[in-house]
C-alpha atoms as a printed R data frame, in Angstrom:
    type eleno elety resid chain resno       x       y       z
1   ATOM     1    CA   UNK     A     1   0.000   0.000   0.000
2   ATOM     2    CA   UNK     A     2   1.367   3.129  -0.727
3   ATOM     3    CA   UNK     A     3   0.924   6.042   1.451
4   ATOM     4    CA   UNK     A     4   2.845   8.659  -0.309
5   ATOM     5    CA   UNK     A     5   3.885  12.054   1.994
6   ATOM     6    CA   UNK     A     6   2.626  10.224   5.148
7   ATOM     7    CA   UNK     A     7   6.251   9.088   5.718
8   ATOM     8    CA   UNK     A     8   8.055  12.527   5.405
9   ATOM     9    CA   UNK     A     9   9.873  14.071   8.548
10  ATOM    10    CA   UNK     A    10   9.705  17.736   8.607
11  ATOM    11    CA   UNK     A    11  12.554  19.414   6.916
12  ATOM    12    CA   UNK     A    12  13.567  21.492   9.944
13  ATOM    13    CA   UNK     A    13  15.589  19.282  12.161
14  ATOM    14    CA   UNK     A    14  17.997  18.378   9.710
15  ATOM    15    CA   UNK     A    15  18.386  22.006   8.523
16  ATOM    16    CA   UNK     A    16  18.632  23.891  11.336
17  ATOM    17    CA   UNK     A    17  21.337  23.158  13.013
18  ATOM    18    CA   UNK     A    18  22.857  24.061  16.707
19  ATOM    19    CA   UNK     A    19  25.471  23.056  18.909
20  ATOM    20    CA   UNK     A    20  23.326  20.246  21.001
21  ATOM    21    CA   UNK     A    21  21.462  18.990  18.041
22  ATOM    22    CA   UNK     A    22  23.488  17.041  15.159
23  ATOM    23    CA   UNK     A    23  22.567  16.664  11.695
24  ATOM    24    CA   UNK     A    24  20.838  13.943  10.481
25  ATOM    25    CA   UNK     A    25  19.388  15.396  14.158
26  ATOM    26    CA   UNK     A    26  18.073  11.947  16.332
27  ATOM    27    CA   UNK     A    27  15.221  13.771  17.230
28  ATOM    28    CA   UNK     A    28  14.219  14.098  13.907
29  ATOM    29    CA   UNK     A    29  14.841  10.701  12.661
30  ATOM    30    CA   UNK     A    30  12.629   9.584  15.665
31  ATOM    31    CA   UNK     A    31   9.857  11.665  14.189
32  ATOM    32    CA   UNK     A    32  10.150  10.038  10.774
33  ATOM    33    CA   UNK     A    33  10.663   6.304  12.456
34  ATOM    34    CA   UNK     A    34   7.490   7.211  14.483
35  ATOM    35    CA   UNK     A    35   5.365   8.909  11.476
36  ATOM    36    CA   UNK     A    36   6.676   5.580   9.301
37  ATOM    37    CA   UNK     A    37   5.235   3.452  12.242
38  ATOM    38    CA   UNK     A    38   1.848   5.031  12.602
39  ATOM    39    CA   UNK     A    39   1.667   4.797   8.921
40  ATOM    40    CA   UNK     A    40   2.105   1.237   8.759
41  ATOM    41    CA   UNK     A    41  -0.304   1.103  11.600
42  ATOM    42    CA   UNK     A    42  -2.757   2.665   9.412
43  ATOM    43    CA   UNK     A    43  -2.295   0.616   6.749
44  ATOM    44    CA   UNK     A    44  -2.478  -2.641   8.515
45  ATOM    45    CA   UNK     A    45  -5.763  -1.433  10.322
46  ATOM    46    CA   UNK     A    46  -7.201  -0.733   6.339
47  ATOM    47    CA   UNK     A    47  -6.529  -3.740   5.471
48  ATOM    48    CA   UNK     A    48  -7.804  -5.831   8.169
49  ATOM    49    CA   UNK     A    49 -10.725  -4.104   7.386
50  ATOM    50    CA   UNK     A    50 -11.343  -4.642   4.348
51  ATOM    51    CA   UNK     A    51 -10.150  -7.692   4.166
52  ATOM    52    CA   UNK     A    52 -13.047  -8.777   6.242
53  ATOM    53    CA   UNK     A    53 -15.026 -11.237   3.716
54  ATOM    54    CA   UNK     A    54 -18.006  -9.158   3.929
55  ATOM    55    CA   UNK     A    55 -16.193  -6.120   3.013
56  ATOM    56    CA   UNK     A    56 -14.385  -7.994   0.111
57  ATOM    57    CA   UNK     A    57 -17.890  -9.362  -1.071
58  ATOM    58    CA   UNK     A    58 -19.742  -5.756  -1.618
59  ATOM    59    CA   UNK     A    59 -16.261  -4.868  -3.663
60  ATOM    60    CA   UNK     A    60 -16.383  -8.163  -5.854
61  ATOM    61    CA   UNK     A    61 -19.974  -7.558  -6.746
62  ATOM    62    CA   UNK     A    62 -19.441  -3.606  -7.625
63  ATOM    63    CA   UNK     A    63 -16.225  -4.910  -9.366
64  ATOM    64    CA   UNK     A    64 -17.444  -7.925 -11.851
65  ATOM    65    CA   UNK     A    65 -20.027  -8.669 -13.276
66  ATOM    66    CA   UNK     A    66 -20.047 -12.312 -13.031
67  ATOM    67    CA   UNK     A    67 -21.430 -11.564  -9.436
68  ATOM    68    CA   UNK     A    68 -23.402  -8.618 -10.186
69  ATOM    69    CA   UNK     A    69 -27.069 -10.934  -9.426
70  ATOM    70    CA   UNK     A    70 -26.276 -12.311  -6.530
71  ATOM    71    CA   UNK     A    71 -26.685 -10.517  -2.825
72  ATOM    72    CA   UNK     A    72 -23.531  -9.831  -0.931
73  ATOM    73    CA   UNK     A    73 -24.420 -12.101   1.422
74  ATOM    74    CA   UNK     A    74 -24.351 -14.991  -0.919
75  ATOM    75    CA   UNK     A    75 -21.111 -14.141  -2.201
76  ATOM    76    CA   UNK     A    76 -19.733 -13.272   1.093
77  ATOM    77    CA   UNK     A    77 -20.754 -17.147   2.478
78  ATOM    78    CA   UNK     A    78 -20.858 -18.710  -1.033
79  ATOM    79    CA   UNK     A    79 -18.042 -17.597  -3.169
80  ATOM    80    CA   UNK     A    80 -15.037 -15.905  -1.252
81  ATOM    81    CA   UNK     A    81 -13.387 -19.111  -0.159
82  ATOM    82    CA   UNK     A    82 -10.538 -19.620   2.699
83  ATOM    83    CA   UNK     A    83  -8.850 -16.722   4.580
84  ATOM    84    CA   UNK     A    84  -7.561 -14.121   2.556
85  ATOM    85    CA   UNK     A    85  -3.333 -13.810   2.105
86  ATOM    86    CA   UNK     A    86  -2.654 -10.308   3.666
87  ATOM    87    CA   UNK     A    87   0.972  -9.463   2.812
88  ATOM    88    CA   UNK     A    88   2.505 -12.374   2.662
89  ATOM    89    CA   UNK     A    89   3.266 -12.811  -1.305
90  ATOM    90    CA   UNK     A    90   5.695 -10.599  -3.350
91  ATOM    91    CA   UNK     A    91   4.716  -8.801  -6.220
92  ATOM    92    CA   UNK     A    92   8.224  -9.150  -8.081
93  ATOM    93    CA   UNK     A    93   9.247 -12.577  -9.016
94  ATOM    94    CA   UNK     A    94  13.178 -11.530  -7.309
95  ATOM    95    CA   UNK     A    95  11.827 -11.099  -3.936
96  ATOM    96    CA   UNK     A    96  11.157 -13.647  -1.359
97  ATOM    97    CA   UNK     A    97   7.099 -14.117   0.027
98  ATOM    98    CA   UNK     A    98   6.811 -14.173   3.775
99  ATOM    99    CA   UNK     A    99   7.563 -17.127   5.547
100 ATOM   100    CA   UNK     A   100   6.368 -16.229   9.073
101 ATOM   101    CA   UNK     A   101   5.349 -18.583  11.460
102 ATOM   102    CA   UNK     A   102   3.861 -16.046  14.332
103 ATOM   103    CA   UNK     A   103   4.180 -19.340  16.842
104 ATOM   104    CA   UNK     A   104   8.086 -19.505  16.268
105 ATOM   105    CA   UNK     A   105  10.255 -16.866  18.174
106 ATOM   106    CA   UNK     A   106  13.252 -15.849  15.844
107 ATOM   107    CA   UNK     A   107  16.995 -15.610  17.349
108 ATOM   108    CA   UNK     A   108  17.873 -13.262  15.378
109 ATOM   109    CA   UNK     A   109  16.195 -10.498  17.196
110 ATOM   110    CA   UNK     A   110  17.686  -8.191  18.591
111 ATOM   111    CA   UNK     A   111  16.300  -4.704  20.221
112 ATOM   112    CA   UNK     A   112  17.712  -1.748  17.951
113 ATOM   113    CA   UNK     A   113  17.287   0.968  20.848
114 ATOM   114    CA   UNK     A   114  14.984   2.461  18.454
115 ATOM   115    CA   UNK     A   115  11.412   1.766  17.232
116 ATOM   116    CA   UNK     A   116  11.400   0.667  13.655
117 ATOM   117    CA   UNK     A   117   9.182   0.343  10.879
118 ATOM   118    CA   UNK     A   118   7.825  -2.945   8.898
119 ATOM   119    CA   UNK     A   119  11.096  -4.169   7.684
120 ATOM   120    CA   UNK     A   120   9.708  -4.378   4.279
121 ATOM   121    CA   UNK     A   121   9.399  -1.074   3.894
122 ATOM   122    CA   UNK     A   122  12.905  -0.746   4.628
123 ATOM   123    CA   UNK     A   123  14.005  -3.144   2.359
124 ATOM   124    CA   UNK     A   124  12.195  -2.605  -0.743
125 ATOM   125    CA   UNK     A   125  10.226  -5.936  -1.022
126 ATOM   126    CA   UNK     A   126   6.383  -5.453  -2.245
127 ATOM   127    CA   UNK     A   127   3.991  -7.389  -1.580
128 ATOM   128    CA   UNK     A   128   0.509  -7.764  -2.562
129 ATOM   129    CA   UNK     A   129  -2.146  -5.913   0.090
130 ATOM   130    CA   UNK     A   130  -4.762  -8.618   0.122
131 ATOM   131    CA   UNK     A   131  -5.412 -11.859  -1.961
132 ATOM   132    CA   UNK     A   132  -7.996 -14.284  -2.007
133 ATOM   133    CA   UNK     A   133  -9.960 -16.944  -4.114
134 ATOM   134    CA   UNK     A   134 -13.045 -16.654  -5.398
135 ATOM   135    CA   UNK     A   135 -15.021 -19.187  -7.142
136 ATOM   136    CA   UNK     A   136 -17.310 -18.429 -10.129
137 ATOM   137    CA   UNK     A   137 -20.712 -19.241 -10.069
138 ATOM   138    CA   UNK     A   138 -21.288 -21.912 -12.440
139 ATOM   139    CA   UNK     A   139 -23.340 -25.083 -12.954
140 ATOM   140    CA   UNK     A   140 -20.356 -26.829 -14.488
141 ATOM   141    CA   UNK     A   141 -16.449 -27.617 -13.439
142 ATOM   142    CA   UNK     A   142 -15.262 -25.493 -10.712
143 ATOM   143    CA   UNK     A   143 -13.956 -22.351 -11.784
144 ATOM   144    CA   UNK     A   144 -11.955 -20.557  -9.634
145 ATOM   145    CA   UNK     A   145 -10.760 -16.506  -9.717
146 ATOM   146    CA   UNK     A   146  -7.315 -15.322  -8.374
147 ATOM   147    CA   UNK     A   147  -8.227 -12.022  -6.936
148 ATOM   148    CA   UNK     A   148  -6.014  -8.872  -5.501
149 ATOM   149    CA   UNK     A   149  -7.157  -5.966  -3.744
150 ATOM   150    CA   UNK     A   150  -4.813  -3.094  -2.953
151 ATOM   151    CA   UNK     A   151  -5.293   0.102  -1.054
152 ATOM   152    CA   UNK     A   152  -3.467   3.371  -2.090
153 ATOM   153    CA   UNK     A   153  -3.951   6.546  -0.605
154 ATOM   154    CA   UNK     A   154  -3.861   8.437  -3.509
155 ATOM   155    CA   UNK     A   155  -5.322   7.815  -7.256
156 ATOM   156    CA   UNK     A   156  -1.932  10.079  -8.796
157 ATOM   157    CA   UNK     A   157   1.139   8.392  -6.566
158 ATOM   158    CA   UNK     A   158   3.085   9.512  -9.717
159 ATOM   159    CA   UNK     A   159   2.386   6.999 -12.585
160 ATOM   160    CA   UNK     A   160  -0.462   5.491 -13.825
161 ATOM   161    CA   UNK     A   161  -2.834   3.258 -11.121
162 ATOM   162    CA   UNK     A   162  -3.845   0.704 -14.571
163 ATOM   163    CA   UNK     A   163  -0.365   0.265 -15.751
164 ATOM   164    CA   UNK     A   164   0.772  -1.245 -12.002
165 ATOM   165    CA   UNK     A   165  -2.565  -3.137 -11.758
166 ATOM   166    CA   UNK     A   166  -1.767  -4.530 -15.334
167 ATOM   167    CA   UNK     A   167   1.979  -5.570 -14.156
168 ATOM   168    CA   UNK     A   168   0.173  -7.121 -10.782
169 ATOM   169    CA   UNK     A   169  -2.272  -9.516 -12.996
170 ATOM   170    CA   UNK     A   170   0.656 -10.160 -15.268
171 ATOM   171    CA   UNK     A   171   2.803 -11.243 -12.309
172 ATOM   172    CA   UNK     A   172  -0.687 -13.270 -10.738
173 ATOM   173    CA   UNK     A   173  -0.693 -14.927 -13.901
174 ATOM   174    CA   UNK     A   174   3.578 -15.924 -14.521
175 ATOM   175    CA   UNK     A   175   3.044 -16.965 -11.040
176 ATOM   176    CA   UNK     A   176   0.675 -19.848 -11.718
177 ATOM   177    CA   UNK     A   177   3.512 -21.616 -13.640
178 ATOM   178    CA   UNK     A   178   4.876 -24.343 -11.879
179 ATOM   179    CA   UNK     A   179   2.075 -24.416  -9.754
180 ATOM   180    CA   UNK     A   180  -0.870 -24.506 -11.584
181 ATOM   181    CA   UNK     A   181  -0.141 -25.136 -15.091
182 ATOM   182    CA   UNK     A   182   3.337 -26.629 -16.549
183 ATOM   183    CA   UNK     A   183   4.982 -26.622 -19.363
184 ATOM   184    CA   UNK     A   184   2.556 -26.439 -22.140
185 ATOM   185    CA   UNK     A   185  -0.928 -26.988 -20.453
186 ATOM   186    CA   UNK     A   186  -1.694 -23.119 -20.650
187 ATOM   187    CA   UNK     A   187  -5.792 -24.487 -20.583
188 ATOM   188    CA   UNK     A   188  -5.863 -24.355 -16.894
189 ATOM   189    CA   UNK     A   189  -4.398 -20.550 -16.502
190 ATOM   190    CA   UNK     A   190  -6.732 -19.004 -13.716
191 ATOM   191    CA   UNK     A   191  -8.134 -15.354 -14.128
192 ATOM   192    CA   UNK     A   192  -7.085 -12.957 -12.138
193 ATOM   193    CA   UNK     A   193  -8.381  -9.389 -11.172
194 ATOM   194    CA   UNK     A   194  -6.478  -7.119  -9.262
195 ATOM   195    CA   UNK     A   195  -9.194  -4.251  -7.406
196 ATOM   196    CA   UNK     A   196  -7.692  -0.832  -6.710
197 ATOM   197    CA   UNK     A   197  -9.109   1.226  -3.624
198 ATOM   198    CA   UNK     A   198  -7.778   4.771  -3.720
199 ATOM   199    CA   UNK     A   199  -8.543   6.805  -0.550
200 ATOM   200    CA   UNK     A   200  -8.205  10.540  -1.046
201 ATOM   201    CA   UNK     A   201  -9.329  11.493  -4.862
202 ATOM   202    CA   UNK     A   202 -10.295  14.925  -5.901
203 ATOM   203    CA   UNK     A   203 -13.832  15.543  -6.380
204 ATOM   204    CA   UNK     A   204 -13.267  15.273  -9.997
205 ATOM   205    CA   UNK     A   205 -12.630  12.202 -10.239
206 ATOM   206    CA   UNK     A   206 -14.346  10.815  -7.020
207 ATOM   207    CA   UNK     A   207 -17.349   8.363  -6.913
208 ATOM   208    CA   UNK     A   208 -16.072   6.213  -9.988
209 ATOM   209    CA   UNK     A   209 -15.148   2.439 -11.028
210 ATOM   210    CA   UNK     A   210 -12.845   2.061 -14.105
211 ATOM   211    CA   UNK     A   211 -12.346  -1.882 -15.601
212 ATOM   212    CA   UNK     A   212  -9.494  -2.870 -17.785
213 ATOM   213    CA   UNK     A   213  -9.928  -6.217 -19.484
214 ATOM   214    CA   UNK     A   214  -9.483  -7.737 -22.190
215 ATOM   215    CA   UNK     A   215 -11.160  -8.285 -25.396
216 ATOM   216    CA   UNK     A   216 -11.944  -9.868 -28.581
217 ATOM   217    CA   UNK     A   217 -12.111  -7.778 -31.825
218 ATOM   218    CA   UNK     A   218 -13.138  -9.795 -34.826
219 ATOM   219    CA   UNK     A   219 -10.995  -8.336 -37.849
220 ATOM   220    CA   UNK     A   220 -12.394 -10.745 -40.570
221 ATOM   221    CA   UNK     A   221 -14.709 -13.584 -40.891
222 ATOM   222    CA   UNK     A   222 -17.263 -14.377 -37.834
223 ATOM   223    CA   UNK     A   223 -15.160 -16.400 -35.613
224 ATOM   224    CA   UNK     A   224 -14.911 -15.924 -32.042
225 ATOM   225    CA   UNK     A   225 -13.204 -17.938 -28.977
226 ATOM   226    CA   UNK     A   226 -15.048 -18.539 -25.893
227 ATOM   227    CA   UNK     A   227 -14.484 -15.735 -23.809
228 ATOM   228    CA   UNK     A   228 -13.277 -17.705 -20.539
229 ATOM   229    CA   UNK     A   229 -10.533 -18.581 -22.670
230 ATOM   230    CA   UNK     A   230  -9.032 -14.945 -23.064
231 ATOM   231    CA   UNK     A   231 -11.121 -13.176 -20.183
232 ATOM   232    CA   UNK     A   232  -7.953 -14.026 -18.055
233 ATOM   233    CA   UNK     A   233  -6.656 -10.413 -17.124
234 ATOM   234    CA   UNK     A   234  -9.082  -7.407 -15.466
235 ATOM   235    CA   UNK     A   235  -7.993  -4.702 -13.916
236 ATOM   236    CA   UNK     A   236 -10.593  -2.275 -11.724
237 ATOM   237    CA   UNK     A   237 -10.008   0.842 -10.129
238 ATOM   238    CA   UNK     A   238 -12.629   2.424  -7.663
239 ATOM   239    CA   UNK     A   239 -12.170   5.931  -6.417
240 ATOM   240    CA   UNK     A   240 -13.638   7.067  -3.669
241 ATOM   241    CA   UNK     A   241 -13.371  10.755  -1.295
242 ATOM   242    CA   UNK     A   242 -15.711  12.714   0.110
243 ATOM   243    CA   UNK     A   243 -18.192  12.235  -2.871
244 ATOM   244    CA   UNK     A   244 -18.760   8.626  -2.538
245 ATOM   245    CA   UNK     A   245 -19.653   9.017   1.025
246 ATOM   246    CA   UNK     A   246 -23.160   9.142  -0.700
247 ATOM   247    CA   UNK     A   247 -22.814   7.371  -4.051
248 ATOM   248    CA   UNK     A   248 -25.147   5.042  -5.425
249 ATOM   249    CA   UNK     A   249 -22.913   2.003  -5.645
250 ATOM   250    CA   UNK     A   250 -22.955   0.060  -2.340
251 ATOM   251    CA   UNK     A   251 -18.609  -0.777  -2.176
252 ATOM   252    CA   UNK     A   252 -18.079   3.068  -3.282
253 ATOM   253    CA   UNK     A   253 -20.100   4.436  -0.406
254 ATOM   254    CA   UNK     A   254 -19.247   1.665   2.445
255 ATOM   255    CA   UNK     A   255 -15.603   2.254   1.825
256 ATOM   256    CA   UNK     A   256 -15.567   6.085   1.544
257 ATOM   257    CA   UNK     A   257 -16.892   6.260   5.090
258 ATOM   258    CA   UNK     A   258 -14.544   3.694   6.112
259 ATOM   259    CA   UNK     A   259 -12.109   5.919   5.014
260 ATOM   260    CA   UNK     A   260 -13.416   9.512   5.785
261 ATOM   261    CA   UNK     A   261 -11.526  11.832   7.819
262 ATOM   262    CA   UNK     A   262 -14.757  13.323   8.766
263 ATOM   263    CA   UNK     A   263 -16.854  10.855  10.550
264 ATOM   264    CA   UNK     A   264 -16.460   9.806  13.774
265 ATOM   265    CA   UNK     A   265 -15.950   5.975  15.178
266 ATOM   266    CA   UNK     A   266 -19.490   5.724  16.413
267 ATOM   267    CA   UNK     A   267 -20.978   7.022  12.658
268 ATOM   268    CA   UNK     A   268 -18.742   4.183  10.819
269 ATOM   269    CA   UNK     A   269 -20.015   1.537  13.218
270 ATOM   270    CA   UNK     A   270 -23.233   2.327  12.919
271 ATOM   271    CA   UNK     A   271 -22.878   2.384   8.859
272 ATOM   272    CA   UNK     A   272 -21.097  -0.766   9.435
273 ATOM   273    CA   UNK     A   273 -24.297  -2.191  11.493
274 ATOM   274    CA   UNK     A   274 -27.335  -0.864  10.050
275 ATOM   275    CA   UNK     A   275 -26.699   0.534   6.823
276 ATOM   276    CA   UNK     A   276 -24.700  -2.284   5.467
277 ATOM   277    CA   UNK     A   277 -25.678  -4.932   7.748
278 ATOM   278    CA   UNK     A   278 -22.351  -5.957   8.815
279 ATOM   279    CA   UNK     A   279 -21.766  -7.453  11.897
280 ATOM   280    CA   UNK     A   280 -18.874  -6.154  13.387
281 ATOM   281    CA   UNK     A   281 -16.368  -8.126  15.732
282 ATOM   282    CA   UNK     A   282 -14.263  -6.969  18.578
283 ATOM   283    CA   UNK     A   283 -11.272  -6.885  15.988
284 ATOM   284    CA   UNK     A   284 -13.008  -5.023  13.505
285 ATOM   285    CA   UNK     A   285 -14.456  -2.744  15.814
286 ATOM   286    CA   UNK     A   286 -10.546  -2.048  17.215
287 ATOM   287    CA   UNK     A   287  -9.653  -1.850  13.541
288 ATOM   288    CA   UNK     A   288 -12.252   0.868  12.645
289 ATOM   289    CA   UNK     A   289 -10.762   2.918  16.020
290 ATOM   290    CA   UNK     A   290  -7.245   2.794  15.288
291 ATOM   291    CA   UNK     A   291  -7.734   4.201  11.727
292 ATOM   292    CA   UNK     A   292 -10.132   7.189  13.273
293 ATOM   293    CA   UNK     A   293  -7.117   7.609  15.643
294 ATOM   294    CA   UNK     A   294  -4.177   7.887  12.939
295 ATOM   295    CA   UNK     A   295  -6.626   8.860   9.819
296 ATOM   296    CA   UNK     A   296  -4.734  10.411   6.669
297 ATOM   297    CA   UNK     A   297  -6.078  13.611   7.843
298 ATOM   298    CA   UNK     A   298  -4.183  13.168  10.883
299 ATOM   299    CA   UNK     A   299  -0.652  11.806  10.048
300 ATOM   300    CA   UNK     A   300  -0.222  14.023   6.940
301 ATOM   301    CA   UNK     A   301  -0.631  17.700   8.422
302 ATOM   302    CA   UNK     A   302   2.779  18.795   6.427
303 ATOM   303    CA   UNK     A   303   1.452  17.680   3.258
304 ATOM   304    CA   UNK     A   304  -1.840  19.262   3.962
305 ATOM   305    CA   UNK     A   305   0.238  22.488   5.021
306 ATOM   306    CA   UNK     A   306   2.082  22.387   1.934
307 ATOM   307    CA   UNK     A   307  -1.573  21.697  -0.271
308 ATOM   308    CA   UNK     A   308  -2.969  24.646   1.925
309 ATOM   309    CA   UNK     A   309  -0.175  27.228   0.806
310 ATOM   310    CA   UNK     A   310  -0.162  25.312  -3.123
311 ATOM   311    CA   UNK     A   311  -4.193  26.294  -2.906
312 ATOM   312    CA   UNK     A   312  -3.293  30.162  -2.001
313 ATOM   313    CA   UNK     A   313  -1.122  30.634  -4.615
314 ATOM   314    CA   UNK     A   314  -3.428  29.330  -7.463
315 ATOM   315    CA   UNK     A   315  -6.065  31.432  -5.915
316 ATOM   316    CA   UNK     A   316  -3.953  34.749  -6.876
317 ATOM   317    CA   UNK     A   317  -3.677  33.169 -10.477
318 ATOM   318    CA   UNK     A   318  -7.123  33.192 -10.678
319 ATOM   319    CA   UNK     A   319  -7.976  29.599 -10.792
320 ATOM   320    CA   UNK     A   320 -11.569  28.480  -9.340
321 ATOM   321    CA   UNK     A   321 -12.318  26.614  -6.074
322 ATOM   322    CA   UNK     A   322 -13.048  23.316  -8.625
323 ATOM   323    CA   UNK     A   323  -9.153  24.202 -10.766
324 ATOM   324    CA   UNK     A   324  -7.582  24.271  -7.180
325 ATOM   325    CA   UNK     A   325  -8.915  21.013  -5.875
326 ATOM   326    CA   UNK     A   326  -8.048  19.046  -8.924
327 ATOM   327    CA   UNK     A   327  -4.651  20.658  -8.419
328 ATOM   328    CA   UNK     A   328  -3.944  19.799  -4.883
329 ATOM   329    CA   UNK     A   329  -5.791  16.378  -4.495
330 ATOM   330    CA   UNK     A   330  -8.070  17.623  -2.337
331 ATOM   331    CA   UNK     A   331 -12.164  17.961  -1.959
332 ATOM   332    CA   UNK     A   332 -13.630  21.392  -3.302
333 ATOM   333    CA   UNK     A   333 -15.339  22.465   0.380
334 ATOM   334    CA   UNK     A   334 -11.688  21.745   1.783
335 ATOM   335    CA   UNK     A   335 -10.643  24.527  -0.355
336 ATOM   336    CA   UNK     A   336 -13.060  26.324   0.166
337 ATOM   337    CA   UNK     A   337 -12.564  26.383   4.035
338 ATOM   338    CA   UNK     A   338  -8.925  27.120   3.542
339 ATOM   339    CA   UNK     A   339  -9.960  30.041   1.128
340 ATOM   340    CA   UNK     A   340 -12.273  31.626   3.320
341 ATOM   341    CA   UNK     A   341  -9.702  31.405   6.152
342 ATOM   342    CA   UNK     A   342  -7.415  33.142   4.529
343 ATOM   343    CA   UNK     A   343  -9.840  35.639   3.919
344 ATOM   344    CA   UNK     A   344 -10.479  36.175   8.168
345 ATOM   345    CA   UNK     A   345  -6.691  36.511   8.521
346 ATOM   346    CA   UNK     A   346  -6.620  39.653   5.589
347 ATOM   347    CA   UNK     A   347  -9.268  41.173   7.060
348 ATOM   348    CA   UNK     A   348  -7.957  40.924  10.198
């Protein structure tokens, strides 16, 4: 998951310098160790969350439409099968997958003096947010689907969000080999679907689901191959923000609140409970907290500092309330706060 900005110490420990503080200065590699930490806290908490099979099922059913008639509870107790893999396979075929047994104590531990981050954040290895199988309704064979869901915290980290789902089904599917299929038997190649869940979107772009797939164009003659045999590869991407806190599509709304900066604990548990008739555990319930505790809103105040001043300078080139939002990857009112803020201190 990649929470972009969230990770940055501020600048001014290792620029101002004085005789009692050094530079790199401790104290400010502490704050970056401990903003790094609450980060990955964050991001753990997400994705217990919604890797909760009754979260996963309202996404599958927004996300393809080979469950698009049944209820969620039917694909939540009928389809999703086993416990979903959180974290524990690598998206590049070079790195190692997780091999942790949490009931064996390692003796190579050793206490650094200093807390720490996930190590593989430190050490560059990716690895896929959540993954699970999910079998296709059908009256025939069983048919299973590989699927992926990631979380990132922003829909523009810097390069395209298709182009890195299309590498992660690409990887899903090399991965299969050896395992799955060998050598030439390419007939039992699984689909996969990797689901993209971006947090913070500008209103622009908020409140939408865009599929990648592939498919068949018939250049000449009136031939066509049975879809399942080239339907192998879909990409979706939802994006949510403050607009799909009240969209029309059930996974768009359910996971903008779950998200939202704005509402409290008690107003996502009762979402949770009576809206989308969820029943929430003690875990999930812990889960839900500890994101309201370190929210995005939260953990990146210089970021939101830096949008803040980004938003006043646009405003003296002219550009609307809607240009400035689009701009600085935030909601329209949010500018419109900061705007009228600025406004107060003038006067003032």
């Amino acid at each position: 998951m990649n929470l972009s900005g969230q990770q940055k110490a501020s600048g001014y420990f290792g620029e101002k310098q004085s005789a009692t503080v050094s530079a790199p200065s401790e104290i400010a590699q502490n704050l970056k160790v401990a903003d790094e930490n609450a980060a990955f806290k964050y991001d753990e908490s997400a994705r217990n969350i919604v890797a909760q099979k009754s979260v996963l099922a309202y996404i599958v059913k927004s996300a393809l439409d080979e469950y698009a008639a049944y209820t969620v509870q039917e694909i939540a107790e009928r389809f999703i099968e086993g416990e979903p893999e959180l974290r524990k396979i690598a998206v590049h075929q070079d790195h190692p997958d997780r091999k942790d047994d949490p009931s064996m104590m390692s003796g190579n531990d050793k206490i650094e003096g200093k807390p720490t981050a996930d190590k593989s954040q430190r050490d560059g290895t990716v690895y896929f947010d959540i993954r699970f199988i999910a079998v296709l309704p059908s009256d025939g064979s069983r048919i299973e689907i590989l699927i992926n869901c990631e979380i990132q915290n922003r829909d523009t980290p810097g390069y395209p969000i298709p182009k890195r789902g299309i590498y992660y089904t690409a990887r899903m599917i090399s991965s299969q080999r050896g395992t799955i299929f060998k050598d030439q038997e390419y007939g039992k190649i699984k689909k996969v679907v990797s689901i993209w869940l971006c947090e913070n979107t500008a209103d622009a772009r908020s409140d939408t689901i865009n599929r990648y797939s592939f498919t068949e164009e018939c250049l000449r003659g009136d031939f066509r191959e049975e879809k399942k045999d080239y339907d192998l590869m879909t990409v979706v991407v939802l994006r949510l923000g403050r607009k799909g806190e009240n969209s029309g599509d059930d996974a768009i709304r359910l996971l903008s609140k779950m998200f939202s900066t704005n509402l409290s604990y008690e107003d996502k548990l009762e979402a949770l409970k009576n809206e989308f008739k969820i029943s929430v555990s003690r875990e999930m319930s812990e889960e839900v907290q500890s994101m309201c505790n370190l929210s995005v809103g939260v953990l990146n105040k210089g970021e939101m500092k830096k949008a803040k001043a980004m938003a006043y300078r646009l405003q003296e080139k002219g550009m609307s309330c809607e240009e400035i939002a689009d701009v600085a990857e935030v909601d329209t009112d949010t500018v419109r706060e900061w705007l009228a803020e600025r406004e107060e201190m003038l006067v003032k």
